[in-house]
C-alpha positions, 0 to 999 in steps of 0.5 A, spaced: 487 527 462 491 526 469 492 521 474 489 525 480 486 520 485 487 512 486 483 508 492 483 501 495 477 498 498 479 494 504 475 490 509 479 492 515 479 499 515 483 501 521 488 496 521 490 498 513 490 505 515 495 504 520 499 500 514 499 505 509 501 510 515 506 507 519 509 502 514 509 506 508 509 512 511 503 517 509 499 522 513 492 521 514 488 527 511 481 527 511 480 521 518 473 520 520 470 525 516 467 521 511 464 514 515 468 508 512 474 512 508 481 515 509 484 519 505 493 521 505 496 525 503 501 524 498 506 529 493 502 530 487 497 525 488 491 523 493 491 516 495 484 514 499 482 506 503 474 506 503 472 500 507 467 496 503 460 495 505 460 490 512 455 485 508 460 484 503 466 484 507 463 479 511 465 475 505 472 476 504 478 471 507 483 475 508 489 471 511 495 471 515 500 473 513 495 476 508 496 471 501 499 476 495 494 478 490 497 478 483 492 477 479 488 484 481 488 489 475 492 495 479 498 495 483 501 501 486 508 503 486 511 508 491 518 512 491 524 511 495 531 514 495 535 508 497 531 501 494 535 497 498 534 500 505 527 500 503 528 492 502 531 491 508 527 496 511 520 493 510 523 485 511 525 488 519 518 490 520 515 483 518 513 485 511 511 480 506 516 481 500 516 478 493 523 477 490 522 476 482 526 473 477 529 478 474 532 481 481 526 486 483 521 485 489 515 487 491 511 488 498 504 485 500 499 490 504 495 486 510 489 484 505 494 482 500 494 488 495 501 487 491 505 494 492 512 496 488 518 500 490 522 504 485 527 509 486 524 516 486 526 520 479 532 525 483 535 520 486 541 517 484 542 510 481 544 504 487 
């Protein structure tokens, strides 16, 4: 098996879809097609939001400046060439960081969704 496909419910569909597009840099795909889901493009995996159900996104509190979530069973991390221009990248447009002991970071998405950053496999130690 695989990885072929990774998605993440959200309760603010449009404004996560413009994080993932003009932050992280995907480009939509598959917009509208189906009611309450987007799907990016994204190299050598598919990567989807799906909105949840509005009775059930009624219940969420999502925060701002959204309140990181670590505890959730998934994280997803993305490729860059260059780590630490991308930290100085992501802090410039307001992006929640999170320095950890050991001198990594991690960014946070609006609805608090903790995502890492590692420097891509052809790109040169920093």
């Amino acid at each position: 098996m695989r990885l072929d496909h990774a998605m993440i419910f959200v309760k603010d569909l449009e404004r996560m879809t413009r994080f993932y597009c003009d932050v992280v840099g995907l480009t939509p795909t598959d917009v509208g097609e189906t009611p309450g889901y987007v799907e990016f493009s994204s190299d050598m995996i598919c990567f989807a939001l799906h909105a949840v159900p509005a009775h059930e996104a009624a219940l969420l509190d999502i925060s701002h400046p959204p309140t990181p979530r670590e505890h959730q069973p998934f994280k997803l991390t993305f490729a860059v060439d260059n780590v630490d221009q991308e930290l100085i990248r992501l802090e410039g447009l307001g992006v929640p960081i999170l320095r950890r002991p050991w001198g990594g970071w991690d960014f946070v998405d609006p609805e608090g969704n903790v995502l890492g950053v590692r420097p891509t496999p052809s790109a040169k130690p920093q």
